[in-house]
N, C-alpha and C positions, 0 to 999 in steps of 0.2 A: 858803491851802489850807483848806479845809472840813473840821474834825474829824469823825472816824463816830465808831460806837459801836462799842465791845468784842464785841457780840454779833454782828457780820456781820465780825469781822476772820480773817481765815489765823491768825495767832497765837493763836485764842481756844479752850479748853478749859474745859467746863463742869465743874462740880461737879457729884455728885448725893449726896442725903439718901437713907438707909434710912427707908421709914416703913412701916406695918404690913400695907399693899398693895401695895409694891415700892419702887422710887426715885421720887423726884424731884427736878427739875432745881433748884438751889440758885440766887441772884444772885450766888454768889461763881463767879468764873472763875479756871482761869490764864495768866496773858500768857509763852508763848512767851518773846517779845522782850523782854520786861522781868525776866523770871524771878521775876517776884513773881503774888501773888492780888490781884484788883481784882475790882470788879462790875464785871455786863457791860454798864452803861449808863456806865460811862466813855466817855472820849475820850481818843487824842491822835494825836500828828504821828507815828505810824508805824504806821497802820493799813495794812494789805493787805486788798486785796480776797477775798474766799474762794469766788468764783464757781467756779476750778478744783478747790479743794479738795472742795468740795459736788458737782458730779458726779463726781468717781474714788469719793467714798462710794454716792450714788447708782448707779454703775456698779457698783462690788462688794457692794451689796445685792441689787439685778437678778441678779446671777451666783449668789449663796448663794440666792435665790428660787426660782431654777430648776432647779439642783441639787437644793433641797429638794424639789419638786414631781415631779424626775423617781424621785426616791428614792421618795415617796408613791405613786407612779403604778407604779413596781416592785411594791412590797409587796402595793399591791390587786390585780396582776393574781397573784402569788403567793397569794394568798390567796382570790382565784376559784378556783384549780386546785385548790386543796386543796378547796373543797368540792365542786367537780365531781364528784371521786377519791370523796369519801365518798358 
């Protein structure tokens, strides 16, 4: 069997750094499965694919997009009417 890497696994949680422009993604992960921190170029025999996992995120960021968009799309026409009125 073909070991992968940490970084394309279901099990795999990133780390991120505070740095003075936001986060950033760190090489340490944590393994679910293992319950310990590894970097995410490890390998081993109990990699899961995360193809399913990557569209439900995918899919509830589409949804928070939209919602946001529709909420944006409220406010301006709110805010047309009010300068109408004036």
């Amino acid at each position: 069997m073909k070991l992968q890497k940490c970084i394309n696994c279901a099990y795999y949680t990133a780390y991120y750094k505070i740095q003075n422009h936001g986060f950033e993604r760190s090489n340490a992960c944590a393994c679910s499965k293992h319950k310990k921190v590894q970097t995410q170029f490890e390998t081993c025999e109990f990699f899961k694919d995360n193809a399913k996992k990557e569209k439900t995120r995918k899919d509830k960021l589409f949804i928070s997009l939209e919602y946001a968009l529709k909420s944006i799309n409220e406010i301006t026409q709110i805010l047309s009417e009010i300068r109408i009125e004036d």
